[in-house]
C-alpha positions in Angstrom: 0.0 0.0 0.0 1.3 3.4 -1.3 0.3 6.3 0.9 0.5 10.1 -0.1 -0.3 12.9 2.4 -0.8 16.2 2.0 -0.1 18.9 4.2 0.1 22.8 4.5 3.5 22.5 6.9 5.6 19.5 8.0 8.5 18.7 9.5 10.1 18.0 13.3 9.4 20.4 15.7 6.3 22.5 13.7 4.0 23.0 16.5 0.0 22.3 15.2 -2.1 19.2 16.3 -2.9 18.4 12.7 0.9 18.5 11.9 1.8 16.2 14.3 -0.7 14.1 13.7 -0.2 13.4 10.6 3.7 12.9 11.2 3.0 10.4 14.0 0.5 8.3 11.4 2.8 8.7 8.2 5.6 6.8 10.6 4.1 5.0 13.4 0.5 3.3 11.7 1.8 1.5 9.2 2.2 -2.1 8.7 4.9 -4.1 7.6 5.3 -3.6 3.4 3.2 -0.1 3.5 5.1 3.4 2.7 4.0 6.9 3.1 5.2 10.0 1.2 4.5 13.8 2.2 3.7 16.1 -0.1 3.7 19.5 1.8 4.5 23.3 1.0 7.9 25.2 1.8 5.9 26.8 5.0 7.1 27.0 8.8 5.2 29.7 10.1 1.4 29.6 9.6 0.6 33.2 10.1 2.9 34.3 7.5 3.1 30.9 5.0 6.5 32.9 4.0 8.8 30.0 2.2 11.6 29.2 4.5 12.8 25.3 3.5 14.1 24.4 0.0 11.7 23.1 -2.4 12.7 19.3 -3.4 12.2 15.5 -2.2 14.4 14.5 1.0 14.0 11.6 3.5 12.8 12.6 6.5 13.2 10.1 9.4 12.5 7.4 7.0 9.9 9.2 5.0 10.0 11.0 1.7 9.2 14.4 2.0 8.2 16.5 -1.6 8.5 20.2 -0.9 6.9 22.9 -3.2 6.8 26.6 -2.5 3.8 28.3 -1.9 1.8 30.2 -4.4 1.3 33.9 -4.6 -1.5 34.9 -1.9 -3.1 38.6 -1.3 -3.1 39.0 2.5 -4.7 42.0 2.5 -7.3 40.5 0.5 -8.0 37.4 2.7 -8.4 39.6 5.8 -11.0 41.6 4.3 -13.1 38.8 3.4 -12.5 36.9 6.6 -15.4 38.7 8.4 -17.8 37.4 5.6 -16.6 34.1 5.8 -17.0 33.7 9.6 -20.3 35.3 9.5 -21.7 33.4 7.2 -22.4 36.1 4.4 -19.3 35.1 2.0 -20.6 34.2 -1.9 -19.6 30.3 -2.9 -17.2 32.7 -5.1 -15.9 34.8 -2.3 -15.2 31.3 -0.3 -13.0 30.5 -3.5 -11.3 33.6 -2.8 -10.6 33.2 0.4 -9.2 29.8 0.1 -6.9 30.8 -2.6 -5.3 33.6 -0.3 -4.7 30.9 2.4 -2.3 28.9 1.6 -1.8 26.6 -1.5 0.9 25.5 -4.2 0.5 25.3 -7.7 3.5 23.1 -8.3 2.1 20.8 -5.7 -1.2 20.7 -7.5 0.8 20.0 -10.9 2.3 17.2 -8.7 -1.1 15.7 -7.7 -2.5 15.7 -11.1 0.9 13.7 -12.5 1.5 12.0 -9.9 -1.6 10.4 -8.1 -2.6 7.3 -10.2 1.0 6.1 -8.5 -0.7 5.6 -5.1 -3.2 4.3 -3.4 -4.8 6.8 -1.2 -4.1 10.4 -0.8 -5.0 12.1 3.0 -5.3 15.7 3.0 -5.4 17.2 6.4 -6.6 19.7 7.7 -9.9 20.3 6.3 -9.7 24.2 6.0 -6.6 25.2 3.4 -6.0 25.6 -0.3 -4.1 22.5 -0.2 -7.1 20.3 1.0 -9.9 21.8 -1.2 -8.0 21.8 -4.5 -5.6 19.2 -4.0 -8.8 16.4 -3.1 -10.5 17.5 -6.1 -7.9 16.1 -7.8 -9.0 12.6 -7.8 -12.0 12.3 -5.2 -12.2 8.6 -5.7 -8.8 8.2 -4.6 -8.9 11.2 -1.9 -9.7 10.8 1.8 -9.8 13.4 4.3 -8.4 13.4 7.7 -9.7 16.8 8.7 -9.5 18.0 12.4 -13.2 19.2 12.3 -14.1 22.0 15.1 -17.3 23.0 15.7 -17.0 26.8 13.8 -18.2 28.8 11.4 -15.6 27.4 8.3 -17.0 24.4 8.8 -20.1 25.0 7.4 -18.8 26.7 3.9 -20.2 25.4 1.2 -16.7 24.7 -0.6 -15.9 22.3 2.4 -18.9 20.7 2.3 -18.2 19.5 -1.5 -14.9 18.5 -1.1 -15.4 16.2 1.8 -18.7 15.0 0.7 -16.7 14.2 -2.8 -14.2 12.6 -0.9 -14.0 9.1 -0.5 -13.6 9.2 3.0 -13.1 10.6 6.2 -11.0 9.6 9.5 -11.8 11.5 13.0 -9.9 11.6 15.5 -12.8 11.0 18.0 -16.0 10.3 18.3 -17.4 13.5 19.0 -15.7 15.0 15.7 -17.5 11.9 13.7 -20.8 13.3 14.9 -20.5 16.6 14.0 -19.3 15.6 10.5 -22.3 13.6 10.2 -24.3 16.3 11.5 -23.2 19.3 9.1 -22.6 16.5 5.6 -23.6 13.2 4.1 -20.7 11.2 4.5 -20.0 7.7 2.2 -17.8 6.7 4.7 -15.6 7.6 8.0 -13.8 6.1 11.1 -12.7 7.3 14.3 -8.6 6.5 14.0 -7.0 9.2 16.0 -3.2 9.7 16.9 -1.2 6.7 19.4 0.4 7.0 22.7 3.1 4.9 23.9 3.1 4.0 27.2 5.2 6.7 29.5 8.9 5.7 30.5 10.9 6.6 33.0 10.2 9.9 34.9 11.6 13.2 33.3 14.4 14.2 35.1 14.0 17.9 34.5 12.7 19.9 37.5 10.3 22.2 35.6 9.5 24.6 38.3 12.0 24.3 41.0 14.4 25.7 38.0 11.7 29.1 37.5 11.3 29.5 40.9 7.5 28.4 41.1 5.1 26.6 43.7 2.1 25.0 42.6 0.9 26.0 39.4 -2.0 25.0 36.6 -0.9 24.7 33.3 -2.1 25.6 29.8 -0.4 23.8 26.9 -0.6 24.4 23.5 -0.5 27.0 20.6 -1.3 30.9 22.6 -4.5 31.8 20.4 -7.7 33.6 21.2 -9.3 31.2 19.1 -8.0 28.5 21.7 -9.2 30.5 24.6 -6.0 31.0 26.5 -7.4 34.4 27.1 -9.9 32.8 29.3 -7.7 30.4 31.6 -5.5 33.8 31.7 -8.8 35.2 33.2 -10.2 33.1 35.3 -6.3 32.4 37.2 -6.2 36.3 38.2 -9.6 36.1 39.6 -8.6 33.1 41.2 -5.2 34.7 42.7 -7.9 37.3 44.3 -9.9 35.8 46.1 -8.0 32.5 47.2 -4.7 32.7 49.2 -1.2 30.9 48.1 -3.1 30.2 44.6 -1.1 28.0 41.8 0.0 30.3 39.4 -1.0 29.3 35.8 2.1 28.6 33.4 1.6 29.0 29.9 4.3 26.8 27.6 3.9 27.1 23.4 3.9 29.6 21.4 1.1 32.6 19.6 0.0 35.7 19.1 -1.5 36.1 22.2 0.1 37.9 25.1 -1.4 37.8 28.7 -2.3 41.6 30.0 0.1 43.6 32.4 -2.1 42.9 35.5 -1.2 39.0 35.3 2.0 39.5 35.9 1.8 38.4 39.0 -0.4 35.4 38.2 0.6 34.0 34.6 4.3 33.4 33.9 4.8 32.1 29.9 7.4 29.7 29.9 7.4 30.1 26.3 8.3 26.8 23.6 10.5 24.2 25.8 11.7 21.4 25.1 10.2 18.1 25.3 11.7 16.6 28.6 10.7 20.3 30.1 7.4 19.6 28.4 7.0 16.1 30.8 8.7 17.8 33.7 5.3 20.7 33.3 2.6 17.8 32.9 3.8 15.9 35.7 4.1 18.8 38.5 1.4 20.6 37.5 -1.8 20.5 40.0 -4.0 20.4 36.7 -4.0 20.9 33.4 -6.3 23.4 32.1 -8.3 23.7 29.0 -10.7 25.9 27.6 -10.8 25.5 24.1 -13.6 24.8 22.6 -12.1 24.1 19.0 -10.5 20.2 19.4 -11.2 17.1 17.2 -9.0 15.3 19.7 -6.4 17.3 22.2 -3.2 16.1 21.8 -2.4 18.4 24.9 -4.7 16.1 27.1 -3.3 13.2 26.6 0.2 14.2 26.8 -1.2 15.6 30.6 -2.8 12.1 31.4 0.4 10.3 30.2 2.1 11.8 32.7 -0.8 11.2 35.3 -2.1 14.5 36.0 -5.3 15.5 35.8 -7.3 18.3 33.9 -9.8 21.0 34.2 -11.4 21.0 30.9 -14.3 23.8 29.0 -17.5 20.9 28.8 -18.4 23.6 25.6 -16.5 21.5 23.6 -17.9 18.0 22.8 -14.7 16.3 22.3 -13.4 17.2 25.6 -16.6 16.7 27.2 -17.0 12.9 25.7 -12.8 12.4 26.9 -13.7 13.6 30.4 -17.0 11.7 30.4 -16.0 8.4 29.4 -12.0 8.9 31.3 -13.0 9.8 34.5 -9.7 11.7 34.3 -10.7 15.6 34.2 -13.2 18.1 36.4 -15.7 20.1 33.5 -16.1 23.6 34.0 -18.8 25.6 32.1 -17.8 29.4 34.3 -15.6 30.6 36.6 -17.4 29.7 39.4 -17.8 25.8 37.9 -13.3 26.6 37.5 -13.0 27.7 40.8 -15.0 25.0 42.4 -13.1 22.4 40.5 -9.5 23.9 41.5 -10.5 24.0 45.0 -11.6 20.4 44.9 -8.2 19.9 43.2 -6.1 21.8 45.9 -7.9 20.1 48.7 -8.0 16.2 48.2 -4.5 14.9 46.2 -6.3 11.8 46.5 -8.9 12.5 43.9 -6.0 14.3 41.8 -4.2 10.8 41.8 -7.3 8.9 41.2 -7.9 11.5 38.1 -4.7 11.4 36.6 -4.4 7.4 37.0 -8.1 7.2 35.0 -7.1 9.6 32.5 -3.3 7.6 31.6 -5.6 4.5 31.4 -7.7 5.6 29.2 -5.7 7.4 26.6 -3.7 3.4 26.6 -6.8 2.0 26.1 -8.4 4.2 23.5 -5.0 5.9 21.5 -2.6 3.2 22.8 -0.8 2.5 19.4 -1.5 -1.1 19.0 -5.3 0.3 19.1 -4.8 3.3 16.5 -2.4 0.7 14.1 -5.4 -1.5 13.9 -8.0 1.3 13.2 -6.0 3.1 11.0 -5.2 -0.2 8.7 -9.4 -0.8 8.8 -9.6 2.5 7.5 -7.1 2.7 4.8 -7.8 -0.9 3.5 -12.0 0.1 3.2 -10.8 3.1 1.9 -8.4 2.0 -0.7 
């Protein structure tokens, strides 16, 4: 079996669920006698899709890797229809538009067309760039979608309805993003695969916050987005810190556009991108993980927090968290502050039920995304699909 996928960015070290999802399927999923190739865009950074790696084919731990550089794009252009689009009052044309100022390559779309009777499947992921809705229009029949679905306004443009109703397939990364597909298209066919965990080895030696000087702390993980709602845990930690005494500071680690306001200095400290040990060291003293965001097909930042066997306070406005903490028993909900602060207190007074949290959650994300479990799902998938 000859795999393709296509990507906006890829590479070690590109920070982006989608990204390293697909890296950890492209090298990890596949059984003995199947090969996967990238096809992907000169891209690092995804605000500014400037070209920064040399267009070409290289082997990339064990991987071929086809490069292209991306295509011209207005910016200016794709910012002013943006408020259309999310409103729900962009033309099937002005969609078009948009997606073309994105981010896509028309040498990688020259590629496709010469290129894709040679394999068996192509996955495009995610759902919402140039590179997905042109590139799976390539060859539908042979096109299959792995398309980190939120619950949001882009999800309901027309021009991402066709493609992935043209599609020959989808694969979720949960069930809650399979329902929500089903809910917004008509589907031919889809399966919940999702990304694999190994189990956890030894302890991380680093010593994440005796090294910054810090008691007990919360911790958001991930890319620093409004559209993630860091803003929020940033929130809801100072009015913690003012009406609770000796409260955990929150730690933010990753990197974004968004920077906390002058009067959480006292309360927030960004840690900024560390590296991965660090990254263990932060799940594993933290009194909680926090999560607010509503916009998850799976949470890759959850289950890196159960691994290490802490556990989370997590927004029950998004489904896929809600169905992880429901069926887990690894994470508090929250639905306000007050529903926040209730669950931290619980958290601060009773270690016992943090340990019983945190033991649940590492169980499940074995059971659920160990990778013997996501190899077996993932070679169901592609084999129907094929």
């Amino acid at each position: 079996m000859r795999l393709l996928w296509v990507v906006p960015r890829f590479g070690a070290g590109l920070v982006g669920g989608a990204e390293m999802l697909v890296r950890g399927l492209a090298t990890r999923a596949l059984p003995d006698g199947w090969r996967s190739e990238i096809a992907t865009t000169c891209a690092v950074n995804h605000f500014t899709w400037e070209n920064e790696l040399p267009s070409g084919t290289a082997e990339e731990d064990g991987v071929t890797v086809h490069r292209f550089p991306v295509g011209a794009r207005d910016g200016a252009r794709y910012e002013l229809l943006h408020p259309r689009v999310l409103s729900a009052e962009a033309t099937y044309p002005e969609e078009l538009e948009w997606l073309a100022n994105s981010v896509w390559s028309p040498e990688l779309q020259r590629f496709l067309q010469e290129s894709v009777d040679g394999y068996d499947l192509v996955l495009f992921s995610p759902y919402l760039f140039g590179t997905t809705v042109w590139g799976a229009q390539v060859d539908p029949a042979r096109s299959a979608l792995v398309p980190c679905l939120h619950d949001e306004p882009y999800a309901r443009l027309e021009t991402v309805r066709r493609v992935i109703e043209s599609a020959r397939g989808c694969l979720f990364n949960s069930d809650a993003e399979a329902r929500l597909a089903h809910s917004l298209y008509s589907l031919d066919d889809g399966t919940v695969v999702g990304l694999g965990w190994d189990p956890p080895g030894e302890p991380p030696q680093a010593q994440f916050a005796a090294s910054r000087d810090l008691g007990d702390f919360v911790l958001y993980a991930g890319r620093l987005e409004e559209g993630k709602r860091v803003h929020v845990a940033v929130d809801y930690a100072v009015r913690y810190a003012a009406e609770r005494e000796n409260a955990p500071r929150l730690v933010l680690i990753g990197q974004g556009t968004y920077e906390p306001p002058e009067e959480a200095a006292d309360v927030v400290m960004h840690a900024g991108f560390v590296s991965e040990e660090e990254k263990r060291a932060a799940y594993a003293e933290a009194l909680a993980l926090v999560n607010p965001s509503h916009m998850e097909s799976l949470s890759i930042v959850l289950m890196e927090a159960w691994l290490e066997g802490t556990p989370a306070l997590v927004d029950q406005g998004s489904a896929v968290l809600r169905e992880h903490a429901e069926r887990s028993g690894g994470a508090l909900l929250f639905d306000s502050y007050r529903s926040y602060r209730e669950g931290l207190d619980r958290l601060r007074a009773e270690p016992a039920v943090r340990e019983q949290l945190g033991a649940a959650g590492r169980e499940y994300v074995l059971r659920a995304y160990g990778w013997p479990s996501v190899q077996a799902r993932f070679r169901q998938a592609v084999e129907s699909l094929a």
